[in-house]
C-alpha beads as a LAMMPS data file, in Angstrom:
LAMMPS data file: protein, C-alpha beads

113 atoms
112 bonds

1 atom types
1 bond types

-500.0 500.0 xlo xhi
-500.0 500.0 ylo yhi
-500.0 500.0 zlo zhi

Masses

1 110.0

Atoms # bond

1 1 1 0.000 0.000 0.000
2 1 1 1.242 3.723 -0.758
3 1 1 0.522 6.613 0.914
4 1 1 -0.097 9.750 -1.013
5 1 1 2.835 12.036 -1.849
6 1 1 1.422 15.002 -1.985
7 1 1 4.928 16.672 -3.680
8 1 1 3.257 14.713 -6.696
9 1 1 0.135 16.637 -6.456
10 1 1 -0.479 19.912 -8.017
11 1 1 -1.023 22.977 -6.270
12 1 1 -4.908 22.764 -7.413
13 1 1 -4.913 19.228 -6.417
14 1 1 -3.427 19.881 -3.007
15 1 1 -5.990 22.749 -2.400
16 1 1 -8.964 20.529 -3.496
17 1 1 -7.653 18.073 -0.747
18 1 1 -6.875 20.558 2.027
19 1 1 -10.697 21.911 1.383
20 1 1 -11.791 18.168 1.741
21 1 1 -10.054 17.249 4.752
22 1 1 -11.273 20.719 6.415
23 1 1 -15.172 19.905 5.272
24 1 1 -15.020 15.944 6.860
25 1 1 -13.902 17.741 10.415
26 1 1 -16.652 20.274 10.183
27 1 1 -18.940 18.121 9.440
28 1 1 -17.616 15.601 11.940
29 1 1 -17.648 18.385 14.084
30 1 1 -21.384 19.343 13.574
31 1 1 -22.620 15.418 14.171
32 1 1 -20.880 15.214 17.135
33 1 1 -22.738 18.658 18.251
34 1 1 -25.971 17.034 17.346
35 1 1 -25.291 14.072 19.387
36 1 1 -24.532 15.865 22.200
37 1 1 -27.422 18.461 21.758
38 1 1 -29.826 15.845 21.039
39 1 1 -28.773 14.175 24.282
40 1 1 -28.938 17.285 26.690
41 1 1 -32.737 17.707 25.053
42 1 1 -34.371 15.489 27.640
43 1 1 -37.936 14.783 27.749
44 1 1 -39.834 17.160 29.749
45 1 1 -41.391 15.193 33.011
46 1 1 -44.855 16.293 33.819
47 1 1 -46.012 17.528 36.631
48 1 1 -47.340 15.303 39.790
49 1 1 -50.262 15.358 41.030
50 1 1 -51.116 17.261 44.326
51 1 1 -50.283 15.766 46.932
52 1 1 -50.133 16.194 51.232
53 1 1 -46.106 16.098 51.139
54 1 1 -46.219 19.151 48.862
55 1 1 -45.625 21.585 51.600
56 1 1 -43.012 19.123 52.925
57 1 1 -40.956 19.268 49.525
58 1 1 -40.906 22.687 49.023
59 1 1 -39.724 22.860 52.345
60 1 1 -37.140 20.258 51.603
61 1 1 -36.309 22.274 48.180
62 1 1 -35.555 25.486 49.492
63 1 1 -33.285 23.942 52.574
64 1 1 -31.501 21.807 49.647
65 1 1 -30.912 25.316 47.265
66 1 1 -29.588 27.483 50.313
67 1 1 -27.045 24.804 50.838
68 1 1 -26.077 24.047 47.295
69 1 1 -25.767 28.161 47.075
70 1 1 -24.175 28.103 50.443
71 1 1 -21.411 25.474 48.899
72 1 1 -21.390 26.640 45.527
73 1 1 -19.666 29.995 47.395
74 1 1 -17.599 28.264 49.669
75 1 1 -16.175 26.310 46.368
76 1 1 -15.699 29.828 45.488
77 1 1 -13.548 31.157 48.385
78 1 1 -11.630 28.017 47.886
79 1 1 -10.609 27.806 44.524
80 1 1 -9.477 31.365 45.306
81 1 1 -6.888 30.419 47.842
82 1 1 -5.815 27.602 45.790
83 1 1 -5.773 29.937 42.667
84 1 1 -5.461 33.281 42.663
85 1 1 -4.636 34.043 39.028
86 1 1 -7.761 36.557 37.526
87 1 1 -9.188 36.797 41.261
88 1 1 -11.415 37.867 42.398
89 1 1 -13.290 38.908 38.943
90 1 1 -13.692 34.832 38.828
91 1 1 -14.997 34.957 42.183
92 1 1 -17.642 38.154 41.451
93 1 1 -18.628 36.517 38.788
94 1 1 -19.035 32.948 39.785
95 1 1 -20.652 34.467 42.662
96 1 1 -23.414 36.146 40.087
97 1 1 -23.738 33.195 38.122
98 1 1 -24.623 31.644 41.662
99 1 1 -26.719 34.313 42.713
100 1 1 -29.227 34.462 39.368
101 1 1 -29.531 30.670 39.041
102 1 1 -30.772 30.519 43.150
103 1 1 -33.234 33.425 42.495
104 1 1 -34.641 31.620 38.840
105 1 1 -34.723 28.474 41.100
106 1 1 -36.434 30.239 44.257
107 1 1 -38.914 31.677 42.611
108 1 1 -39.957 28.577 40.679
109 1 1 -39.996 26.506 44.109
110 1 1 -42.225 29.916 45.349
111 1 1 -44.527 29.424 42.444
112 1 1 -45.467 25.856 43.908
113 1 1 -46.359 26.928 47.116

Bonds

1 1 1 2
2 1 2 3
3 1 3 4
4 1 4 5
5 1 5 6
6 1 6 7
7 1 7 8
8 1 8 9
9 1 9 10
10 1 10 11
11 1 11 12
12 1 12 13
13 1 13 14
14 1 14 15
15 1 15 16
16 1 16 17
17 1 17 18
18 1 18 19
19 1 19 20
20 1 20 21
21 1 21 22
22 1 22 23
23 1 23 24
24 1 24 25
25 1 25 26
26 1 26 27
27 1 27 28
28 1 28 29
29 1 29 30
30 1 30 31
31 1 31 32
32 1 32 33
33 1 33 34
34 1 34 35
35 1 35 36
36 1 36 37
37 1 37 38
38 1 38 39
39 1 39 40
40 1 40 41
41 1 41 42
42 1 42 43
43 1 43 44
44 1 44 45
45 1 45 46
46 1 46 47
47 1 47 48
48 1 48 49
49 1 49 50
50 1 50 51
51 1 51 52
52 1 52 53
53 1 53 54
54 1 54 55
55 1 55 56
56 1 56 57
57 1 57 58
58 1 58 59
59 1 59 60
60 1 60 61
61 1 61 62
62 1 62 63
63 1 63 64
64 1 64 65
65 1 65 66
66 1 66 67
67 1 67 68
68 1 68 69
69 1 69 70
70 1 70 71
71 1 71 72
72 1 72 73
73 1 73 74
74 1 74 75
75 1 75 76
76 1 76 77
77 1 77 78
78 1 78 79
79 1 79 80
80 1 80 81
81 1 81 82
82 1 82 83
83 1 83 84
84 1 84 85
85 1 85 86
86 1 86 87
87 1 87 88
88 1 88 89
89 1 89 90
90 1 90 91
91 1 91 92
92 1 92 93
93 1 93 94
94 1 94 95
95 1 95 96
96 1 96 97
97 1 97 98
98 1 98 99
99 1 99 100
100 1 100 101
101 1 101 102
102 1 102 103
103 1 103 104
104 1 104 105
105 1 105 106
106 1 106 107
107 1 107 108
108 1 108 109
109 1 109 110
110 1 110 111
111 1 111 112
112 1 112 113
């Protein structure tokens, strides 16, 4: 078996392959996005019923998001000791990231009260 030369290959030639190679890897590329796009598009779960442990979950919910908040800022603080290249910009604004997904999340557990 040979292997292409491509010293043999004209310059046209040799610019008809480089365009070739570059289009499989894009559209390699754009598969593999669809895989993992069509993957992270989960089926939507309906809603339960009513039930008497409502009030008990949302309890449950809110106790569970003020820790994961209260964590997610600890991680935070200690990234920054471990790391403190770009600090604390990373910290501000991992801290606002933090901050706007408990609020989206608080006021959706609100809306089930």
């Amino acid at each position: 078996m040979r292997i292409l030369d491509l010293e043999q290959l004209s310059l046209w030639q040799r610019i008809a392959l480089a365009i070739a190679v570059v289009g499989f890897a894009l559209l390699a590329m754009m598969l593999l996005v669809r895989l993992i796009d069509g993957e992270a598009l989960a089926e939507v779960v309906p809603v339960p019923a009513p039930s008497p442990f409502d009030q008990h979950l949302v309890e449950l919910d809110i106790r569970s998001l003020d820790a994961a908040y209260q964590e997610q800022i600890q991680h935070l603080f200690h990234i920054w000791l471990k790391d403190d290249a770009g600090q604390p910009i990373r910290l501000i604004n991992g801290a606002r990231r933090a901050r706007a997904a408990y609020i989206v999340a608080r006021t959706a557990i609100e809306k089930r009260q």
